[in-house]
C-alpha positions, 0 to 999 in steps of 0.5 A: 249190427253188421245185418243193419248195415248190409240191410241200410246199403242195400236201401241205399244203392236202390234209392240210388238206383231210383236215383239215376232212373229219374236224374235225367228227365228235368234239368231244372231239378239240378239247377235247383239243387245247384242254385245254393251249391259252389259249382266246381269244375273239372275237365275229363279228356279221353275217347268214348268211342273205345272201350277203355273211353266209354267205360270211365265215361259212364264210371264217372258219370255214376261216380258224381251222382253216387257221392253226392247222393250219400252226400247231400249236406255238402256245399260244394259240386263236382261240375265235369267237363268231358272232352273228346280228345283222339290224338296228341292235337285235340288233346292239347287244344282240349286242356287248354280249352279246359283251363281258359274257359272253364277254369277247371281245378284239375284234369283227368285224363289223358286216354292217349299215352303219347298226349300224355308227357304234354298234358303233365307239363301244361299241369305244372305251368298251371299248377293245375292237378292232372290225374290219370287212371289210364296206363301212363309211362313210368318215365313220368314220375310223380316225384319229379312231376308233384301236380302228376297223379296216377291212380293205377298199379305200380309198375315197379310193383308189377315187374317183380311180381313178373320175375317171381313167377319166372324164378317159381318154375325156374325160366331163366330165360324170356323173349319180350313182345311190347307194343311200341309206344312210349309206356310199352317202352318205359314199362319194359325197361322197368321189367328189363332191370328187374329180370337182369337183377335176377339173372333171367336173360332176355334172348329176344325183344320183339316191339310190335307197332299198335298200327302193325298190319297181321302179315307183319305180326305173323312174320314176327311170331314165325321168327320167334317160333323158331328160337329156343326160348318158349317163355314169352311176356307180352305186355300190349294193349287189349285191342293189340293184344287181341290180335296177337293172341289169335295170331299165336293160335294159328301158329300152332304157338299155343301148343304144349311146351309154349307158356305166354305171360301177359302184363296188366294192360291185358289181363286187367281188361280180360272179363271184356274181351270177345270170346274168340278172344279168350278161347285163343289165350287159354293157357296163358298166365296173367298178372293183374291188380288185385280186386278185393270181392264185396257185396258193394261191387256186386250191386254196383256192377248191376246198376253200371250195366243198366247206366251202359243200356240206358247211356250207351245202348248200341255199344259194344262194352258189355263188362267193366274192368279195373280202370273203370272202378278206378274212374269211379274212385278218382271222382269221389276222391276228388268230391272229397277233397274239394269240399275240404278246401271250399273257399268262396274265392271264385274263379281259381285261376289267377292271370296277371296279365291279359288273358288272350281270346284264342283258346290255344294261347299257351303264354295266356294261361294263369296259375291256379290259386287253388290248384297247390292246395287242391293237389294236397288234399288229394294226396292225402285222401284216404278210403275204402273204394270199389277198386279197394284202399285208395291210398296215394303214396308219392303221388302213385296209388298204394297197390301192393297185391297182384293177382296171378290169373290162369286164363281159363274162360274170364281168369281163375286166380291160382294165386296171390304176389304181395311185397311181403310174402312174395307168392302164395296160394291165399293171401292168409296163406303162409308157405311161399312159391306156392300156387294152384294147378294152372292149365298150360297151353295145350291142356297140358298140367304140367309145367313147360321147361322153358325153352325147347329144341326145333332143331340143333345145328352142330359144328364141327371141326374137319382133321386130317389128323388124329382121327381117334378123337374126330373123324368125318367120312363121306359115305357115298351111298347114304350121301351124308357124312358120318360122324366118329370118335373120342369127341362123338361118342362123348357128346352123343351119350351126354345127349341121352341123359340131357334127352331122359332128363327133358323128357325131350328127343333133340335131333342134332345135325351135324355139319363140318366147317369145311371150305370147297375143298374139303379142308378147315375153313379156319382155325378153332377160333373162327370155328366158335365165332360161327356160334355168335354167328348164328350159324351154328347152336354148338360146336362138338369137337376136341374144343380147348376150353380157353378163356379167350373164346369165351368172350363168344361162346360158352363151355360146358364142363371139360369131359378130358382134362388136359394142358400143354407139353413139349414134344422133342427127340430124345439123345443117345442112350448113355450106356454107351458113354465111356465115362458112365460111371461118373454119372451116378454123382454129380461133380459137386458130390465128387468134391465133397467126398474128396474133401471129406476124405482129407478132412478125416485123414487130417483129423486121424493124423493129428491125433495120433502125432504124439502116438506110436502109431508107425503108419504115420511116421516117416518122412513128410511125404511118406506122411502125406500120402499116408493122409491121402491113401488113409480113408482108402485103407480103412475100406480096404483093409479093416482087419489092419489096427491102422490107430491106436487111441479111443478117439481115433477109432470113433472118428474112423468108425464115423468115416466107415459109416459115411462111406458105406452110405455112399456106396450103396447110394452110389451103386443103386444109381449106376444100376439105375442108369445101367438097367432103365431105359434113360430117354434124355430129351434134346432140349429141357430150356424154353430160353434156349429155344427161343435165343438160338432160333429154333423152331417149334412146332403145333397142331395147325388150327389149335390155340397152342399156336396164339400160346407160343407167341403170346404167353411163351414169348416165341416170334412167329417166324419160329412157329410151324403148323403140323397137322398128323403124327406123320408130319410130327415125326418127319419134323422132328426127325428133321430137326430145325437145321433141315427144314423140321422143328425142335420141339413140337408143342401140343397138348396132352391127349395128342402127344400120349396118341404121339409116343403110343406109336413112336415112344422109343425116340421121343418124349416130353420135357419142360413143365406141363402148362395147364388147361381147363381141358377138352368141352363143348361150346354152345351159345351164351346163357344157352340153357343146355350149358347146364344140362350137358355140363351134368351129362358130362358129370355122369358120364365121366363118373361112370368108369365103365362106359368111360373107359370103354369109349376110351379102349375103343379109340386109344386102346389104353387110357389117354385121357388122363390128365398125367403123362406115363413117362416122366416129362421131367428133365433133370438129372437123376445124378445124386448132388451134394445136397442129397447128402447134406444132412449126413455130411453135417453130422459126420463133421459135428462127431469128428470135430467133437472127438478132436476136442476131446482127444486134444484139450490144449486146443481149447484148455489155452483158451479157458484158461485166459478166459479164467485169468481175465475174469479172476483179474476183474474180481480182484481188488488190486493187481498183487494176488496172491496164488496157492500152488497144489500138488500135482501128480502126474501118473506114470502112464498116460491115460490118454494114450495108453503109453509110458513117459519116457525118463525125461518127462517122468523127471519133468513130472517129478519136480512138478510134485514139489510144492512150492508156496510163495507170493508172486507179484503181477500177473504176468510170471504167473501166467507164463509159469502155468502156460510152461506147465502146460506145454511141459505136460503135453509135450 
């Protein structure tokens, strides 16, 4: 079957061949064919004269009598009325001569973008269909224009196609060359949105005029030929285009390292460009339409080339493009549409007033009765054209494919972009991201970076201070400066990674932002600001990464770690201080171990009162000493028996336990202040800098001086610029009363450089404030952010080329972010609160022991507590009690001593047993509280 078919087209494109050889010789034939036929007439307007004009001119002509040919039985005729048009003038005058003279059903066209926006307006006033197949602004949309067609890609399609070859081989970054029309502006604000949404940066935007003269392009491209950026996208016109590409040529621009996209308005047309043309573009990458193969199109683009000789025999076109089988497809679509809705109705246009003579009478055009109806058929036309599916989706053809072209000769497709799959080698094919080998410029097959370096300018601070971190030195001899320090040696061996890495040699220049004196021509800030001044590519220096700065710049990864400190003089050393001994307790501590003494003497006393212990007999005041001297004798003389009952000797072992605790605590911290070195700062409180008018100190040109007034509330008044540790010292030394500072404020790295030479009489105090530390700054979104920011990984990660840049300039390692010395300012006496927990449980035993030494202390409680309940339970207020025996030894146990003749009298008639009843509740509970004093008195 499919033999037949094959076999039946073939006939059929000859008969048509056959067709078109004999079509032109008797007009009278086609007015005989067209007598019993319903004429209808559409109006094409564009220029023959250009190559994109002269292909749909002879696409369209074919078209018409191709669809009829295969047609004959249908009653109605495609009559088209091709006009001229040149400009935005004779495009309106022509659309109006269109609709008032010829009463057309619909417009194709126009060729002319600017002429464009008018022709969509004037459809709708007319509800006339204008269809286009040339490119046309993106702002004119079908859905807000409903009697608008386009029949080309969707731009909106396009531009993603576009970012997923730029996220393929990882270009984050892009100049933009469009030519300055009307859709060369619409189509790059889609392309814009969809690079931005992607986070693909565009460094540069080069809009170049369709009549720019070549000196002005040259002048362009010798601009652009000096950024970093190698990633170039290029959407022009052929003609433009072509000029560009041989521009680029003899720039040397087409070399290895440089990769140029160009859009569809190039790259659908590239089989009719010159081949000095193409030989200039090899190399670049095109995304364009996608064109499925077939046998039709094969025979079609032979009889197309023979309707070019026999039509337009002295023209320059030798090949047809896209918009040519669009052309082609527009015609039959139309030819469909038309013979479904035929009406007899004739004419179509319907003018409720006068029509006017002129031609250009705007106001005198009617509304097409047919038109509406005519605009929806086409939408829903569907079918299988040369150009592929022609399938209208909200009034823009369906083209969901793209083809990724290597321009090597006419195009080799390397790969497919589809909505769904993104790219792919094939469209069968399953794995994304995929596409074929693709020769770059420069016959180079390995894919560029991106973006390269002509030549890196590099800022750098001028010091007069603290030269192991930047040093800038005249060498008279070389004349040139030489570079050295910590800063240097950090960023020139992360330049050798960033360099193995590209595969690239990047050639830094230095140079000092210095003013005519040989000084700093600003602060840091105005050092970074020269970056966003184009000035400078970077800035290598002991740079403070602050948030503030990057606003204009930004940071690689920090290679020191770092935050802010304060720097002050230290007191006198407290070993000289008469009153030392003191110091190991706070005063709080003091009193708390006083307290506790008489607290335990007092406890001892009152459980021995009723003893014959003879220390704490005598009279009150021989007593009171005895409660004052007690827990001193205890420690002093612990052979002595100074209490006799069980529960004094626990309470006395819990005080012995104490106060060993305190001596070995106390003694260890009078050492420590005796034997360490105590460097005590000046001054620990920020409040009292800023309220008694101190002044402080910074390193002049550093943030730290905008962080004392605006994070640390100083006035500006208090502040003082320092350059070099010898101004430090002097100002310190000074003190704020002789014209010097009270505190210098600076961070880490510098001060550790500061107390390796002077530590004996300075150190730090207050909190430490922290910073994102020391890094390089480099332009925003500059791709060498990440590269250095890696290198700095590594070079940090390596501990031994680490330390050994360290040693070299510092002699130690000083760029840790701790400080060696304790900056802490609080005191190292021992509080109360250290001993809290062991105070607590000294007072808990001790209560403890008392209670049960001395049960009157609570059993008087315990026994009201028992009355009140047995009185609740008892039905009436007469109870009557039991007396039981009681015997009361000879001997107390709880002291260990025998009663004396009146309490064993006492006991004796306490054996008696009495019965009886007793009313009320009172007698009973005066009896048993007398038996109670009796027995413990």
């Amino acid at each position: 079957m499919a033999t037949i078919k094959w076999l039946f087209l073939d006939l059929l494109l000859l008969f048509l061949l056959f067709h078109d050889a004999v079509a032109d010789q008797s007009e009278s034939n086609v007015e005989k064919i067209t007598e019993s036929k319903t004429l209808v007439h559409i109006g094409a307007i564009f220029d023959p004269d250009t190559l994109d004009g002269a292909i749909a001119e002879i696409s369209m002509s074919l078209a018409v009598a191709d669809f009829y040919a295969l047609h004959p039985n249908y009653q109605s005729r495609l009559s088209v009325h091709f006009t001229t048009a040149k400009d935005l003038v004779t495009t309106a005058a022509a659309a109006v001569d269109l609709l008032k003279k010829f009463k057309v059903h619909a417009i194709i066209g126009p060729q002319i973008q600017a002429a464009a926006p008018f022709l969509v307006e004037l459809g709708e006033k007319a509800q006339v269909p204008i269809i286009s197949f040339f490119e046309t602004s993106p702002a004119l949309s079908p859905t807000e224009y409903p009697f608008f067609i386009r029949v080309t890609q969707n731009d909106s399609l396009q531009v993603k196609a576009i970012s997923a070859v730029l996220q393929n081989f990882s270009w984050h970054e892009v100049v933009l060359m469009y030519e300055d029309t009307d859709y060369g502006a619409g189509f790059i604000s889609f392309l814009v949105d969809e690079l931005q949404e992607n986070d693909i940066r565009i460094s540069h935007m080069s809009k170049i005029p369709t009549s720019a003269e070549d000196f002005q392009i040259s002048k362009e491209l010798s601009k652009l030929s000096t950024m970093q950026t190698r990633v170039f996208i290029v959407h022009m016109n052929t003609a433009l285009a072509s000029r560009l590409f041989a521009l680029v040529d003899k720039k040397g621009m087409m070399s290895e390292g440089y990769t140029w996209i160009v859009t569809a308005r190039s790259s659908n047309s590239l089989n009719v460009l010159d081949s000095e043309v193409i030989d200039s573009m090899e190399g670049v990458l095109g995304v364009r339409s996608h064109l499925p193969k077939s046998k039709e199109l094969g025979l079609f683009d032979r009889r197309w080339k023979s309707k070019l000789h026999s039509m337009k025999p002295n023209s320059s076109v030798t090949e047809i493009n896209i918009s040519g089988l669009w052309a082609y497809d527009t015609i039959f679509a139309l030819a469909k549409a038309v013979e479904k809705i035929l009406s007899p109705t004739n004419p179509s246009i319907v003018n409720p007033n006068n029509p006017s003579e002129s031609t250009t009478d705007f106001g005198s055009l009617g509304i097409s009765r047919t038109g509406p109806i005519l605009n929806n058929q086409i939408l829903n036309t569907q079918f299988k054209g040369l150009s592929g599916e022609f399938h209208l989706v909200n009034g823009q053809l369906e083209s969901p494919v793209f083809e990724i072209v290597n321009v090597i000769g006419t195009g080799r497709v390397v790969g497919y972009w589809t909505s769904e799959k993104g790219l792919t080698q094939t469209l069968d094919s399953t794995s994304k991201n995929d596409l074929k080998r693709i020769i770059w410029p420069g016959d180079s097959t390995i894919a560029p970076t991106g973006w390269a370096i002509p030549s890196l300018v590099v800022g750098t601070p001028v010091k007069l201070g603290f030269p192991e971190f930047l040093r800038v030195r005249k060498d008279d001899y070389l004349n040139k400066n030489i570079y050295s320090g910590f800063c240097i040696d950090i960023f020139n061996a992360a330049l050798e990674i960033v360099e193995e890495k590209l595969g690239m040699k990047i050639h830094p220049q230095f140079f000092p932002y210095e003013d005519a004196n040989g000084e700093m021509a600003g602060t840091y800030d105005d050092l970074l600001r020269q970056i966003k001044l184009k000035k400078f590519d970077a800035v290598v220096g002991d740079i403070s990464i602050v948030a503030s700065r990057t606003d204009y710049v930004e940071f690689t990864l920090p290679y020191s770690e770092s935050g802010v400190t304060m720097l002050v003089p230290v007191k006198r050393d407290n070993r000289h201080n008469m009153w030392i001994f003191l110091k190991p307790w706070t005063w709080d501590l003091w009193l708390t171990v006083f307290v506790a003494c008489i607290f335990i003497a007092l406890i001892i006393r009152t459980m021995e009162r009723q003893t014959e212990n003879s220390e704490f007999a005598g009279s009150p005041r021989r007593q009171l000493g005895m409660i004052f001297m007690f827990p001193f004798y205890a420690m002093v003389i612990p052979q002595r028996e100074l209490v006799v009952r069980d529960c004094s000797k626990f309470v006395l072992v819990i005080w012995l336990w104490l106060a060993f605790i305190l001596m070995q605590s106390y003694t260890a911290s009078l050492s420590s202040i005796l034997t360490v070195d105590q460097l005590e700062p000046t001054f620990a409180d920020l409040k009292k800098l800023r309220t008694e008018s101190h002044f402080v100190g910074f390193q002049n040109g550093s943030f730290v001086g905008d962080f004392l007034v605006k994070q640390l509330n100083f006035s500006s008044n208090q502040t003082r610029p320092l350059i070099n540790i010898g101004e430090y010292k002097e100002a310190l030394s000074k003190g704020s009363r002789n014209g010097g500072v009270s505190a210098i404020f600076e961070e880490i790295p510098y001060i550790k450089v500061f107390l390796k030479k002077y530590s004996s009489k300075y150190t730090t105090a207050g909190p430490i404030y922290r910073t994102d530390g020391l890094g390089f700054a480099f332009a925003k979104d500059s791709p060498l952010v990440s590269h250095f920011s890696q290198a700095i990984l590594l070079v940090r990660e390596n501990q031994t080329r680490m330390d050994r840049i360290e040693k070299k300039y510092f002699g130690e390692n000083v760029m840790t972010p701790t400080l060696a010395r304790s900056i802490s300012s609080e005191s190292s006496s021992l509080r109360a609160y250290n001993f809290g927990g062991l105070f607590i449980i000294v007072g808990i035993a001790t209560l403890l022991a008392l209670l049960i030494s001395e049960r009157y202390i609570w059993q008087k409680p315990v026994s009201l507590v028992n009355k009140y309940l047995t009185s609740q339970k008892s039905p009436s207020n007469e109870v009557e009690l039991v007396a039981q025996p009681t015997t009361l030894p000879e001997t107390d146990i709880a002291g260990g001593h025998s009663l004396s003749p009146d309490q064993a009298e006492d006991s004796g008639n306490s054996e008696r047993t009495n019965f009886g009843h007793i009313s009320g509740d009172t007698s009973a509970g005066e009896d048993e509280t007398e038996n109670a004093e009796a027995h413990h008195s």
